[in-house]
C-alpha positions as MATLAB code, in Angstrom:
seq = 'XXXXXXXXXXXXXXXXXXXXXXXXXXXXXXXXXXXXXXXXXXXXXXXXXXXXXXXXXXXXXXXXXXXXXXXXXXXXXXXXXXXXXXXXXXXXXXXXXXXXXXXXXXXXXXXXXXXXXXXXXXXXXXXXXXXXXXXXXXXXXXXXXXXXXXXXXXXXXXXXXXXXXXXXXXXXXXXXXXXXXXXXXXXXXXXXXXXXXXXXXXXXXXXXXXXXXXXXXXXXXXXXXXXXXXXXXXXXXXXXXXXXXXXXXXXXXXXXXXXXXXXXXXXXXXXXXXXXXXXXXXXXXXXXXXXXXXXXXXXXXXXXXXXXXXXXXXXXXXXXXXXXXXXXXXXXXXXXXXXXXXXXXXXXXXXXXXXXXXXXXXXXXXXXXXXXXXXXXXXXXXXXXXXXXXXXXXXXXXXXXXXXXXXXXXXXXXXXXXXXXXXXXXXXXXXX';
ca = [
      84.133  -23.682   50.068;
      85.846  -20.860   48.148;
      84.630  -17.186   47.280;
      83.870  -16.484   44.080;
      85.159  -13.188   43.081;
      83.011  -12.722   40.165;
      79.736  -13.708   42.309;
      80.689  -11.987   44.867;
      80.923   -8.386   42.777;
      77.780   -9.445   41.303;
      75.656  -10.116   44.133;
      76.978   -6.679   45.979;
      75.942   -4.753   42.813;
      72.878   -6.656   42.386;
      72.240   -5.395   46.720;
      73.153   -1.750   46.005;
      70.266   -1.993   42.408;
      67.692   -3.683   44.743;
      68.399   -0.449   47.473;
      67.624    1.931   44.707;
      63.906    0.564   44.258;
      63.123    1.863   47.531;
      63.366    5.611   46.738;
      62.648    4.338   43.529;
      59.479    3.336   45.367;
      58.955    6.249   47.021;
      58.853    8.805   44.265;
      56.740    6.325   42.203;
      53.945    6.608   45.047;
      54.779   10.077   45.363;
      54.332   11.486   42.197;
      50.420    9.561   42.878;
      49.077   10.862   45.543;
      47.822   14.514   46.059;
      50.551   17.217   46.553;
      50.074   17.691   50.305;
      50.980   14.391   51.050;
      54.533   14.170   48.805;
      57.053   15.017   51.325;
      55.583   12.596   53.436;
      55.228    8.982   50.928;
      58.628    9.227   50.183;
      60.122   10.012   53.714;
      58.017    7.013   54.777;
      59.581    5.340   52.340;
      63.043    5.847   53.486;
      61.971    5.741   57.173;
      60.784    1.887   56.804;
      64.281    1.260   55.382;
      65.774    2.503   57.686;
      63.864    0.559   60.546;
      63.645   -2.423   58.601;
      67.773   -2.525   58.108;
      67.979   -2.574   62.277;
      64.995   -4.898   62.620;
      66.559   -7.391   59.847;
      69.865   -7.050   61.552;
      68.813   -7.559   65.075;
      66.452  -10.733   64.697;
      64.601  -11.052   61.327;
      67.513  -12.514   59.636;
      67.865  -15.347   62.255;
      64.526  -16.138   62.312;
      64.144  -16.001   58.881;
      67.664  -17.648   57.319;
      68.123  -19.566   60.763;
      68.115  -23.278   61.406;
      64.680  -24.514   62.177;
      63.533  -24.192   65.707;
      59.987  -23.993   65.757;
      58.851  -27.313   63.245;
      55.613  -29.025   62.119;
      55.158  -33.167   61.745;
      53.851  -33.429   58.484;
      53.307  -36.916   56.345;
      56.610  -38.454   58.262;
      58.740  -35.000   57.616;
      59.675  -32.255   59.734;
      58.674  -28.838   58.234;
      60.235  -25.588   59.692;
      58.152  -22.846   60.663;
      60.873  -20.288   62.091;
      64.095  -20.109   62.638;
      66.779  -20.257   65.278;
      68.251  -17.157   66.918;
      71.329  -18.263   66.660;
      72.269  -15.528   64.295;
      70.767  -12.979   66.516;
      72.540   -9.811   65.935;
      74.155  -11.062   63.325;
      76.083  -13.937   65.245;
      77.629  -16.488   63.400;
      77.158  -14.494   60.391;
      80.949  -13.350   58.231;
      82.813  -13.630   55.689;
      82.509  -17.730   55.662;
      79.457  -18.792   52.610;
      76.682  -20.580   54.341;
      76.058  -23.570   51.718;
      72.243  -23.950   52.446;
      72.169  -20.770   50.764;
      75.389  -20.049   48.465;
      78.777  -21.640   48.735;
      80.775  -19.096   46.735;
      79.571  -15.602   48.390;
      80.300  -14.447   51.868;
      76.867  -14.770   54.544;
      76.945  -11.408   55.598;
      76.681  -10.495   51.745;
      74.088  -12.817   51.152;
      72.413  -10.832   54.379;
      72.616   -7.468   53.306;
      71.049   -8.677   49.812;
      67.967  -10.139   51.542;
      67.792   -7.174   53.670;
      66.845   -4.671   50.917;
      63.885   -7.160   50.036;
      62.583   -7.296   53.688;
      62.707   -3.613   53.792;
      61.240   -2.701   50.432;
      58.647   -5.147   51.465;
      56.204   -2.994   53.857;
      57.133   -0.098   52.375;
      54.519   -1.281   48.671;
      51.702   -1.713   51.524;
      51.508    2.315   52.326;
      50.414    2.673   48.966;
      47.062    1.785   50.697;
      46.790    3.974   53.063;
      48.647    6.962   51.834;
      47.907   10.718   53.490;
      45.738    8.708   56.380;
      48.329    7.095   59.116;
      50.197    8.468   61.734;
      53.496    7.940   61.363;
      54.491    7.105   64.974;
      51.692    4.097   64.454;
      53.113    3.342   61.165;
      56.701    2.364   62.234;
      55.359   -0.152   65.410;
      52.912   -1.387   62.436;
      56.877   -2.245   60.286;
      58.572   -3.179   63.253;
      55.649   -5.972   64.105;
      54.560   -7.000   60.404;
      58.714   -7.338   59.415;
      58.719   -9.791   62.696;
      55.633  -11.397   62.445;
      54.264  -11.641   58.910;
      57.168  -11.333   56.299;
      59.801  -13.356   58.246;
      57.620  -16.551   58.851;
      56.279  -16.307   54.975;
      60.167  -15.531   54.280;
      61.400  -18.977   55.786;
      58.297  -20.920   54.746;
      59.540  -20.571   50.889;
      63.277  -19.341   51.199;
      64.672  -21.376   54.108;
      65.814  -25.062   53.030;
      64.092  -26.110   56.226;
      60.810  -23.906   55.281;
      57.386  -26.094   55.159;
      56.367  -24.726   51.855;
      59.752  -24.736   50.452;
      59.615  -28.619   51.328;
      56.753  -28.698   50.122;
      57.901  -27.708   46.958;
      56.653  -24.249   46.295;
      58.779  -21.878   43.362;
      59.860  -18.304   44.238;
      62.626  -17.274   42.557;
      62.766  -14.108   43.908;
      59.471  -13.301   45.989;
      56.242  -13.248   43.980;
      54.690  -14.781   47.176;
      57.471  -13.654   49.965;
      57.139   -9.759   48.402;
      54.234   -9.142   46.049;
      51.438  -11.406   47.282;
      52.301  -10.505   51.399;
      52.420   -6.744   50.094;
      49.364   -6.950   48.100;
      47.051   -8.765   50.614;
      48.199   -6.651   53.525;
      47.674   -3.909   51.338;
      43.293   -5.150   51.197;
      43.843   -5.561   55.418;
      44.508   -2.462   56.199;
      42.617   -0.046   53.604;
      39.431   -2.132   55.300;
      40.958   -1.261   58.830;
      41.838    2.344   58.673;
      38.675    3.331   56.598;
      37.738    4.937   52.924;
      38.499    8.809   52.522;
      35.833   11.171   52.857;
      34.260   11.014   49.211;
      35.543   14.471   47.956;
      39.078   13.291   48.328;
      38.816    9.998   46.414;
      36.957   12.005   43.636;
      39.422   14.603   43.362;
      42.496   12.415   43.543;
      44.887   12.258   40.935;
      48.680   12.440   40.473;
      50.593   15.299   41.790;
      53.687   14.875   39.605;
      53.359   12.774   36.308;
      57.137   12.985   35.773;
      57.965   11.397   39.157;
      55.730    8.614   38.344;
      57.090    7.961   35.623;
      60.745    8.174   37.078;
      59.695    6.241   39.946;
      58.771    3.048   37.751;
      62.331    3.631   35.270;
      64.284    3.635   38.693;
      62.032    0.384   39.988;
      62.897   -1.157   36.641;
      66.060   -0.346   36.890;
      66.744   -1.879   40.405;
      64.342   -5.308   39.655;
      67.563   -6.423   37.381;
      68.795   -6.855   41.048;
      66.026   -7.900   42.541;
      65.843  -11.005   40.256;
      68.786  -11.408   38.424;
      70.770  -10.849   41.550;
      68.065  -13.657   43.082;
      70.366  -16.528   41.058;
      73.171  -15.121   43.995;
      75.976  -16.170   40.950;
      77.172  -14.311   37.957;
      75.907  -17.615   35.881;
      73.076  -18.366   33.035;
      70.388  -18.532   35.495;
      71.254  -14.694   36.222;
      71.320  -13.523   32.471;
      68.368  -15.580   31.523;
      66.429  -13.549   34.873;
      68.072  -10.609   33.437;
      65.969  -10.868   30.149;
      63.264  -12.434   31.509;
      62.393   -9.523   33.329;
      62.986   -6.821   30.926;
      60.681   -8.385   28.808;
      58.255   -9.485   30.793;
      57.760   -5.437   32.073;
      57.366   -4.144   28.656;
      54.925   -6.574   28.022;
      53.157   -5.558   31.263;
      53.296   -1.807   30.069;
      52.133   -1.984   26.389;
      49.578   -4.565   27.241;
      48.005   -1.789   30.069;
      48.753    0.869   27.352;
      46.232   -1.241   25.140;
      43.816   -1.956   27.180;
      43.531    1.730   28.420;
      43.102    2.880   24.454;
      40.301    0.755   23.979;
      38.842    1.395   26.916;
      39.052    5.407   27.517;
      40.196    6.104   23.968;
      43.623    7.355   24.693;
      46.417    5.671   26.707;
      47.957    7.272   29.517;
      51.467    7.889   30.724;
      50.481    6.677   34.353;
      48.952    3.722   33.224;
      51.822    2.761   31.574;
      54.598    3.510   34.106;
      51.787    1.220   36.474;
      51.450   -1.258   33.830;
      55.392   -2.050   33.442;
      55.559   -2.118   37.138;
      53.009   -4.980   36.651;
      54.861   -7.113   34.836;
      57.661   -6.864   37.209;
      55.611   -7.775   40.205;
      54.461  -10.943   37.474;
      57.790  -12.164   36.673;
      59.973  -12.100   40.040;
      58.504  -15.495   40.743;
      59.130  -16.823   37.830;
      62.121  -15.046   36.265;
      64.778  -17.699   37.137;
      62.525  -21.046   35.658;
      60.910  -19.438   32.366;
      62.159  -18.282   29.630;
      62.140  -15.597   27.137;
      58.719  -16.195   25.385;
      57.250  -17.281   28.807;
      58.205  -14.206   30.254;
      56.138  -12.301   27.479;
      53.053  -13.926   28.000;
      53.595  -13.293   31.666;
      53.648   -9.642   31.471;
      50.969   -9.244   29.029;
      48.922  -11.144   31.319;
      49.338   -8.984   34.141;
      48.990   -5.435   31.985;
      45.529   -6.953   31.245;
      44.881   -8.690   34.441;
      45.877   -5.808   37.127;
      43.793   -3.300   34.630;
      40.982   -5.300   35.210;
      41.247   -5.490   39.251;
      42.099   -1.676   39.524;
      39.130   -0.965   37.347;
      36.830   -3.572   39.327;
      38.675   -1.982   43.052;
      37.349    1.498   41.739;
      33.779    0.778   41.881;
      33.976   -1.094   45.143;
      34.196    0.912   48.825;
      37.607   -0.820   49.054;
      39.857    2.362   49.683;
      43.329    1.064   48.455;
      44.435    4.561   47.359;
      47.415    3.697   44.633;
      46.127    0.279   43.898;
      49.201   -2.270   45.806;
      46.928   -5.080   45.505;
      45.764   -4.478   41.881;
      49.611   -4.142   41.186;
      51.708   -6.220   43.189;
      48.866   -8.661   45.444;
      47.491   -9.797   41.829;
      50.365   -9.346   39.580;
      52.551  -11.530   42.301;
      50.025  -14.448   42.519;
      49.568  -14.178   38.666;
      53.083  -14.651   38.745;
      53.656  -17.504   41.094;
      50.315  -19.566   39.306;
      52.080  -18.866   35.889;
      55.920  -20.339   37.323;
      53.595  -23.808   37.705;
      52.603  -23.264   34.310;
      56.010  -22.249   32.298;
      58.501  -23.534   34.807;
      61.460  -25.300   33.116;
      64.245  -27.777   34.371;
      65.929  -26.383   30.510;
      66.129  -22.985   32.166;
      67.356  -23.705   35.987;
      68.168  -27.291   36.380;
      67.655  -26.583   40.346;
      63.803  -25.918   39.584;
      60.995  -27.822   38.613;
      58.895  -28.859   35.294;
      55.394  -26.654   35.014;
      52.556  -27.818   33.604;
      53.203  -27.146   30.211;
      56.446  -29.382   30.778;
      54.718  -32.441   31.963;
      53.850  -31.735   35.634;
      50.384  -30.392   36.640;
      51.517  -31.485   39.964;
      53.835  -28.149   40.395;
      51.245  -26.136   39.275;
      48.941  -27.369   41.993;
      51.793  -26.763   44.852;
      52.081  -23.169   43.243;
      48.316  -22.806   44.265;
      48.942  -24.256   48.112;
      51.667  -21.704   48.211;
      49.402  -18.438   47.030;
      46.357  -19.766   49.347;
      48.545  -20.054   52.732;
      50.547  -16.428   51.901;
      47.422  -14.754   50.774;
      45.418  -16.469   53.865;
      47.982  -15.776   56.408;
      49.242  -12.170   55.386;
      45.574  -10.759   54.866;
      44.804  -12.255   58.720;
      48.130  -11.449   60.270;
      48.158   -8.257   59.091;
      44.126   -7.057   59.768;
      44.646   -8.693   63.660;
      47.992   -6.651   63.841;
      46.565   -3.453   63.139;
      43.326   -4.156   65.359;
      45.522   -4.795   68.088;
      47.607   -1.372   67.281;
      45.175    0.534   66.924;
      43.618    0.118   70.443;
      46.931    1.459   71.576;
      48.496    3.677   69.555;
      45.711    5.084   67.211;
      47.030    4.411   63.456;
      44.291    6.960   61.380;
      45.538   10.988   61.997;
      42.741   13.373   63.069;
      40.252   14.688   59.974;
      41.600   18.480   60.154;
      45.561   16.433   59.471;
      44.038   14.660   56.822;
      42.542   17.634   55.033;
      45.729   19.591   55.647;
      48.145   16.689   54.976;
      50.777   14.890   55.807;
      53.817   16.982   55.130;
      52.663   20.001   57.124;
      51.010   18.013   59.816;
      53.490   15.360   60.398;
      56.608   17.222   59.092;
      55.755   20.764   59.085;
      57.342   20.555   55.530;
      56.449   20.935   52.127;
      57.347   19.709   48.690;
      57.007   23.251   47.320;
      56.870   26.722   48.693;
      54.093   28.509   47.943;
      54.537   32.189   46.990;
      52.382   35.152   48.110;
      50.228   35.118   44.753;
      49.024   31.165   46.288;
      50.653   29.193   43.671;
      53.468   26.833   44.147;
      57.022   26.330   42.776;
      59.441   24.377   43.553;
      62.327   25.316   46.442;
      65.695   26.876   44.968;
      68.172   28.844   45.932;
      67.536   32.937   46.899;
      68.015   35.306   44.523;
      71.149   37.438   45.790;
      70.010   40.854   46.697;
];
């Protein structure tokens, strides 16, 4: 087995464009919530990355990319359900390709590249709970969930050995493993840690419009990582992922745009910033086995289709406060249900026909796979935070709340306010 140079420099750019999409992230949730709580979504942000990098390094990896040691007897086969620890701390684990995953790029690259998705991972489910958890609570919640929920749903799909990837269940690049985990978990804990008092969900609305709007261009921007990069070779697969989800987000965004015209009588700049982020979520599944015109009807799909659940969410007592499952939880399993639709062995010889290429058999496994994910992150994760929550209590105290995060937690602010009340941003002093 021989590096590839060209792989190699593509998968290590790919890494650094997925890294980006978590402060990408971060001022994309930031720019949503209410000002008080700024400072403190996007440090979160970078605070789960940070734990998540030592977490993935330490153990997740093994028991994620490992060989199988925990396995299930299934209709004569042997179906992994973790992995080994034999690459514990990152044993075993150089310059050498592992060929289960990719003969022509060096493990420890292929390591660093799935640790920016197991760290941007957690960091969509705040989104539900944003200005409400404590953020000593928070980080045992990453620590835990990384370990307990994402790892096993990572080696179910992504590890050779992995029950559902035996099975025969299609992720190019995590519409289950990422966007359906996220999304679910999301619904788990908005029902654990409780609704806002009504006079905050009434009067919420972004903070900063711009950053919104930057934060889904910089999330765009990364995603030709996140799934291109997903082909882990500088190959067709990669440029036809490449395209596929470029289009597949502006679909996403002018189909939200639309909807929100005919609905409200004017679009809106949010809605479309949320609407392209849609379409992303969509098309990771499927970016690497569709193509081009697939990929459209994908993301206008989901612009219509996460409209519709955000709209339906607001009238309900669910408090998910920027709408993960709406976006990613629905958009993902849209996304993975679509791949057993448009799925084609034309596009990535390596996949599988869809329906609409003469299997209705992959498009049933594609189900299987969003039932189990969606059944076993929405449980894992609601038990999880029970369990914290007896010991370390995850909700701050009302008077926090009403002040907010970045003072309370952080005893920071986003801007300083001056003696007439109002607020501008910092800057340097005037010199005297």
């Amino acid at each position: 087995m021989a590096i590839d140079s060209g792989d190699t420099a593509w998968v290590i750019t790919a890494t650094a464009l997925v890294m980006l999409m978590t402060p990408a992230l971060g001022f994309f949730y930031g720019g949503l919530v209410r000002r008080k709580n700024l400072v403190s979504t996007i440090v979160q942000c970078l605070a789960i990355f940070c734990v998540v990098s030592l977490v993935w390094a330490l153990w997740g990896y093994s028991i994620t990319f490992g060989p199988a040691w925990f396995s299930l007897r299934l209709h004569g086969g042997t179906f992994g359900l973790l992995g080994n620890l034999s690459k514990v701390g990152l044993m075993n684990v150089g310059a050498a390709p592992n060929p289960a995953y990719s003969s022509t790029i060096p493990e420890l690259l292929y390591f660093a590249f799935q640790l920016k998705f197991a760290a941007i991972t957690p960091a969509l489910i705040i989104g539900a709970f944003a200005g409400r958890v404590r953020l000593k609570s928070l980080l045992i919640f990453i620590v835990l969930w990384t370990t307990l929920i994402y790892a096993p749903i990572a080696m179910w799909i992504w590890n050779p050995a992995g029950w559902l990837h035996v099975l025969g269940v299609e992720d190019f690049a995590g519409g289950l493993v990422v966007h359906t985990s996220a999304g679910v978990s999301a619904v788990a804990a908005a029902i654990v840690i409780g609704r806002r008092p009504e006079a905050e969900v009434r009067e919420n609305r972004p903070n900063n419009v711009p950053y919104v709007i930057l934060g889904a261009a910089l999330l765009w921007f990364g995603w030709f990582g996140f799934n291109a990069g997903s082909a882990l070779a500088a190959d067709a697969v990669a440029v036809n992922a490449l395209v596929t989800t470029n289009l597949a987000a502006a679909a996403g965004g002018v189909s939200w745009m639309l909807v929100d015209w005919v609905r409200k009588g004017r679009p809106s700049a949010v809605g479309m910033a949320v609407g392209a982020v849609c379409g992303l979520a969509a098309v990771t599944p499927a970016a690497g086995y569709v193509g081009p015109s697939a990929s459209i009807v994908i993301g206008l799909v989901a612009g219509v289709f996460c409209n519709y659940i955000a709209n339906w969410r607001a009238r309900t007592t669910l408090d998910d406060s920027l709408d993960v499952f709406a976006c990613h939880g629905a958009g993902g399993m849209w996304g993975t249900i679509a791949t057993g639709l448009f799925a084609s062995t034309a596009i990535n010889a390596a996949g599988r026909n869809g329906l609409l290429y003469g299997d209705p058999h992959q498009a049933l496994v594609q189900l299987v796979g969003v039932a189990v994910v969606a059944s076993f992150a929405f449980a894992g994760t609601y038990v999880l935070l029970r369990v914290i929550n007896v010991f370390c209590p995850l909700r701050v105290k009302p008077d926090e709340e009403d002040t907010g995060l970045d003072i309370a937690e952080f005893g920071e602010e986003a801007y300083t306010p001056t003696p007439e009340g109002q607020a501008v941003a910092p800057g340097p002093t005037p010199a005297p």
